[in-house]
C-alpha positions in Angstrom: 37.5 37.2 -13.0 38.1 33.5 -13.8 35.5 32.4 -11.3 32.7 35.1 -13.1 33.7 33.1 -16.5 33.3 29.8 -15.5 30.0 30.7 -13.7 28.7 32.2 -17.0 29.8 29.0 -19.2 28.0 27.2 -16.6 24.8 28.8 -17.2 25.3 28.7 -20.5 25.9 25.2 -20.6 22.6 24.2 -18.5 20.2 26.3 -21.0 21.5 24.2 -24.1 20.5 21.0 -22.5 16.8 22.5 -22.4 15.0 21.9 -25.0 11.3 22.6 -25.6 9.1 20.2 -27.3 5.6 20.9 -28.3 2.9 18.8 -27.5 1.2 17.6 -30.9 -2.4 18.3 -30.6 -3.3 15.1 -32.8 -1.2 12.8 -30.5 -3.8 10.1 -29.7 -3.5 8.1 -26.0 -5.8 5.3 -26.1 -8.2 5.8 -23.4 -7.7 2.5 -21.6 -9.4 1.8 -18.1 -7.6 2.1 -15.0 -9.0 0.1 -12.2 -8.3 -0.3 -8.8 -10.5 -1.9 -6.0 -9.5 -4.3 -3.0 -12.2 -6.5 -1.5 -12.0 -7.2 2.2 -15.4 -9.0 3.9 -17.4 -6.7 6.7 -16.6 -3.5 5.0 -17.6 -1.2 2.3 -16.9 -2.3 -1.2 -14.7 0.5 -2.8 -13.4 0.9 -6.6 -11.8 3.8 -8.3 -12.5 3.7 -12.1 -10.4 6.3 -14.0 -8.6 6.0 -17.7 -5.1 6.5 -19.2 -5.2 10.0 -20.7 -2.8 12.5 -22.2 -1.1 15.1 -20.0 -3.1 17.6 -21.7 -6.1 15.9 -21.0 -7.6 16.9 -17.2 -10.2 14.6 -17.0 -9.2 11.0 -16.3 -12.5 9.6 -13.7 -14.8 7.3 -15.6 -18.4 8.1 -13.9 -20.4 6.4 -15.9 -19.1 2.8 -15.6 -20.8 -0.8 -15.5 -19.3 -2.6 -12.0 -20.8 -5.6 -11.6 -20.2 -8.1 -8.4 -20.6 -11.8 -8.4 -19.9 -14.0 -5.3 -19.8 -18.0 -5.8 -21.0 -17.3 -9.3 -24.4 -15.7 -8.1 -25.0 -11.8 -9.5 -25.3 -9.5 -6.7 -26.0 -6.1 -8.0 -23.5 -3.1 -9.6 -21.6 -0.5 -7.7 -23.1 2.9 -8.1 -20.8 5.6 -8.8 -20.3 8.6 -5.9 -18.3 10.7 -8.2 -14.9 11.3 -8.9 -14.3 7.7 -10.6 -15.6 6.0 -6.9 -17.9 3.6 -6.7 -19.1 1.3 -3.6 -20.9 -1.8 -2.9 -22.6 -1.0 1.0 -24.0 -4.4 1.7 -20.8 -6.1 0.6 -21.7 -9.4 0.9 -18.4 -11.8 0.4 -16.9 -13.8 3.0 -13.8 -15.6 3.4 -13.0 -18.5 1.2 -15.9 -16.8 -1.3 -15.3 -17.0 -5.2 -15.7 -14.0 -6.6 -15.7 -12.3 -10.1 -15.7 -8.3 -10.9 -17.0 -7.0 -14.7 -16.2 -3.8 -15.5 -16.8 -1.5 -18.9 -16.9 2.3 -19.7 -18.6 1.3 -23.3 -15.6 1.2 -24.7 -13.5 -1.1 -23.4 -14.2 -3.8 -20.9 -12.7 -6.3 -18.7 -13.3 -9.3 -15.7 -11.3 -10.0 -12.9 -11.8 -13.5 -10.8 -10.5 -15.0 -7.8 -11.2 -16.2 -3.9 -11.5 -14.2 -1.1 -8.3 -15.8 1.3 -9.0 -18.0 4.9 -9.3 -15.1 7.8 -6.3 -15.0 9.9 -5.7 -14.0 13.6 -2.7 -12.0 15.0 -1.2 -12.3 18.2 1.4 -10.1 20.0 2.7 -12.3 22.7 5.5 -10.1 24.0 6.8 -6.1 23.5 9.7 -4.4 24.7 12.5 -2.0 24.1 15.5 -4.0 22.4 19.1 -2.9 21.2 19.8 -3.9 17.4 23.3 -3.9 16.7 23.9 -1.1 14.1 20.6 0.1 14.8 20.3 0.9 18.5 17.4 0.8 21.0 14.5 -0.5 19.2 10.4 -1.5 20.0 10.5 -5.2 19.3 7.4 -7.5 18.7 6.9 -11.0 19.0 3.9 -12.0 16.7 2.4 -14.9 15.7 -0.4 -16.5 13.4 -1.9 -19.7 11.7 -1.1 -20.2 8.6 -3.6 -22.1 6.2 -2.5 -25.4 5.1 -4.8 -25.4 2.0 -3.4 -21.9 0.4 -1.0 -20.6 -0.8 -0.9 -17.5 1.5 1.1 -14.0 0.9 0.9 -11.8 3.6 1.5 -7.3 4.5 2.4 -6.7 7.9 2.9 -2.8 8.9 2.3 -0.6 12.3 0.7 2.3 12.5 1.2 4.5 15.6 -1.7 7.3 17.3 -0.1 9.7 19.6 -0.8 13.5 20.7 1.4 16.1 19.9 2.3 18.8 21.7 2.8 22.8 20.6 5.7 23.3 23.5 6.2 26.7 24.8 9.8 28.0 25.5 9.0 27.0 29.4 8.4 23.3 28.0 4.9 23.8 28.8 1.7 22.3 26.4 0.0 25.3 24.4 -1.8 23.0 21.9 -2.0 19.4 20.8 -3.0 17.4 17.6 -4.4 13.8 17.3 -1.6 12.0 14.6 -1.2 8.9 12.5 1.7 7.8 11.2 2.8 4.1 9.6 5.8 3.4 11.6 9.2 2.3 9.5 9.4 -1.7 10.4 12.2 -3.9 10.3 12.4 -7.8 10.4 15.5 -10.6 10.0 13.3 -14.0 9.8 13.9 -15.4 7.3 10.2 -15.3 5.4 11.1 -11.0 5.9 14.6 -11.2 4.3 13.6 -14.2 1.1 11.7 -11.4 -0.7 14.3 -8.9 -2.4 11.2 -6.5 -2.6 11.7 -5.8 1.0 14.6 -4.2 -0.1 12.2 -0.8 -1.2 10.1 -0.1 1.5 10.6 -0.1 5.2 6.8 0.8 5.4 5.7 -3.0 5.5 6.6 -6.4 5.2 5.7 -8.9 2.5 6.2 -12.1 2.6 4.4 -15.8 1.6 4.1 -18.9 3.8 7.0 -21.0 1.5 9.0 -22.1 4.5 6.0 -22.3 7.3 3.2 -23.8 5.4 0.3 -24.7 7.3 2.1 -23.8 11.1 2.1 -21.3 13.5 5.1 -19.4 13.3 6.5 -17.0 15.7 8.5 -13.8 14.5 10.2 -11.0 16.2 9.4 -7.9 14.6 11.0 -4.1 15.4 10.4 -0.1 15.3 13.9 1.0 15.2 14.0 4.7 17.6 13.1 5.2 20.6 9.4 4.9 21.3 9.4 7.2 24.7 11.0 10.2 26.0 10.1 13.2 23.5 8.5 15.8 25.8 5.7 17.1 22.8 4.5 13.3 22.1 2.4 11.2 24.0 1.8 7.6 22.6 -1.8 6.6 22.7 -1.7 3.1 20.9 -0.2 0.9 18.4 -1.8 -1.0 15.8 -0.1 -4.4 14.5 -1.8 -5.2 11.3 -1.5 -8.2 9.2 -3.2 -8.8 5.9 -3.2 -12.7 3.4 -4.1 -11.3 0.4 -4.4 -13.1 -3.2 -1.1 -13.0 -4.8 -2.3 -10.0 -8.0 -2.4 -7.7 -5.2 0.9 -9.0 -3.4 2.6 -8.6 -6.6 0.9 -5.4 -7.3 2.3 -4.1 -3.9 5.6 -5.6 -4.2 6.1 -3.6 -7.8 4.6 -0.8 -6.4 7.2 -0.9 -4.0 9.9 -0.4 -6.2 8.5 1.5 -8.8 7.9 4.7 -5.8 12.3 3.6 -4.8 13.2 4.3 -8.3 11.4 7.8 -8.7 13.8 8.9 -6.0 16.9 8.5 -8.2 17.1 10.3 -11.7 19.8 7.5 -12.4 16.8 4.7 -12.4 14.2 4.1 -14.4 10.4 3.8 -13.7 9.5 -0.2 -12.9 6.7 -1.9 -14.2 3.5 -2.3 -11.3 2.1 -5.7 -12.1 -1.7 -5.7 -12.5 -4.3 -7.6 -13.5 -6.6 -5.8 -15.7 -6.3 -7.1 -18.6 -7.9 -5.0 -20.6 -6.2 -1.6 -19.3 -4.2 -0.9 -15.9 -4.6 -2.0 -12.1 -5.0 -4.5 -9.7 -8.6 -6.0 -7.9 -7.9 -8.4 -5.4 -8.9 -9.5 -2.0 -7.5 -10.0 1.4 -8.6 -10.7 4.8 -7.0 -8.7 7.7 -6.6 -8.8 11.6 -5.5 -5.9 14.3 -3.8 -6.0 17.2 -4.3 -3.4 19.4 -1.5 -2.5 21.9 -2.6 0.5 24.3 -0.2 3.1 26.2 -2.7 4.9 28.5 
């Protein structure tokens, strides 16, 4: 009897801390741009246009945007829209250590974004193998290293991402079926250009860090996959990709709030952080990087 009346006061507790409130139908969100697009030379020039809208509102694309392109101050022609607030540039023509400037309005508001296009970089895995991390256990390890420009001030994203088959397993152990998958691999580093950035503390997704304490060098770094990457009967490893990016510091900042913003919105006891951007004129980030892959192969 006692445990059915403090279940009821229970209930009756959690429906008076819900409390309905209507959604004014005059309540008026400014419709401010949103505006995302990351520039990267020999590839298609993407941009998502959209606008801050209320939660009422379904509608937030903008397909009928002005995007115009400018490379070492020299017009080179506006990004048609494909629908859905995208847009692309195909014959993107910017190359490393290229100025560029991106004008953007939806005839209401409107808004400019400058910078350079960072040096190219080139990635090299000198040595891999199976490690044991104390605390952690056996882990794929990495030795990488790179040139760093001298003349820059460089901020870098270093993640994995891992093809393999899997297999549908029947109760004999045999293969039924199989998928192609992708996956970004969780990454771990203790150098100490990993550990100087708090942000690291968010994400084990990636890496970010900048070139403070190896300026102009090449630096070598030991980088691991904690888990074991063999011995599960229904995969089948196909190859790993070591990718590093040196990207303008808006969109290392804009990755590093992003970063803890997505940590917080696991906790009801945090609340949301700011995502730095640099649209001045509304919300998001343009910004470009330079990249280079390192292919590791297990067939």
């Amino acid at each position: 009897m006692r445990n059915i009346l403090l279940f009821n006061i229970l209930i009756f507790t959690l429906a008076s801390c819900i409390k309905e409130v209507p959604l004014k139908s005059d309540v008026y969100v400014e419709p401010r741009p949103v505006f995302h697009c990351y520039l990267e030379p020999d590839s298609i020039l993407l941009a998502d246009y959209g606008r801050v809208t209320s939660i009422s509102d379904l509608n937030s694309t903008a397909d009928s945007a002005l995007i115009s392109l400018f490379r070492n101050n020299a017009f080179q022609g506006d990004m048609p829209p494909v629908g859905k607030g995208k847009y692309y540039f195909q014959n993107n023509p910017f190359q490393p250590r290229d100025s560029f400037r991106i004008y953007g309005s939806d005839g209401l508001y409107s808004f400019f974004v400058r910078g350079r296009v960072p040096s190219r970089i080139y990635l090299n895995v000198t040595d891999t193998q199976t490690v044991l991390i104390p605390g952690i256990g056996p882990s794929f390890a990495l030795d990488i290293s790179f040139t760093d420009s001298a003349i820059d001030d460089n901020f870098y994203r270093l993640f994995l991402r891992k093809y393999y088959m899997e297999y549908t397993l029947d109760k004999n152990g045999n293969k039924t079926d199989s998928v192609k998958r992708m996956k970004i691999l969780e990454i771990k580093g203790s150098e100490f250009p990993f550990i100087q950035n708090n942000f690291n503390n968010y994400t084990s997704s990636e890496i970010l860090f900048n070139d403070a304490t190896f300026n102009g060098t090449t630096p070598t770094y030991r980088i691991y996959t904690p888990g074991k990457m063999w011995g599960d009967p229904a995969i089948r490893n196909l190859k790993l990709e070591v990718i590093i990016e040196n990207m303008e510091k808006p969109l290392f900042e804009y990755y590093n709030t992003r970063n803890a913003h997505l940590w917080q919105q696991q906790s009801i006891s945090q609340l949301p952080g700011n995502i730095n951007g640099n649209i001045a004129a509304g919300y998001g980030v343009a910004g470009a990087y330079t990249k280079s892959v390192k292919v590791i192969s297990f067939e």
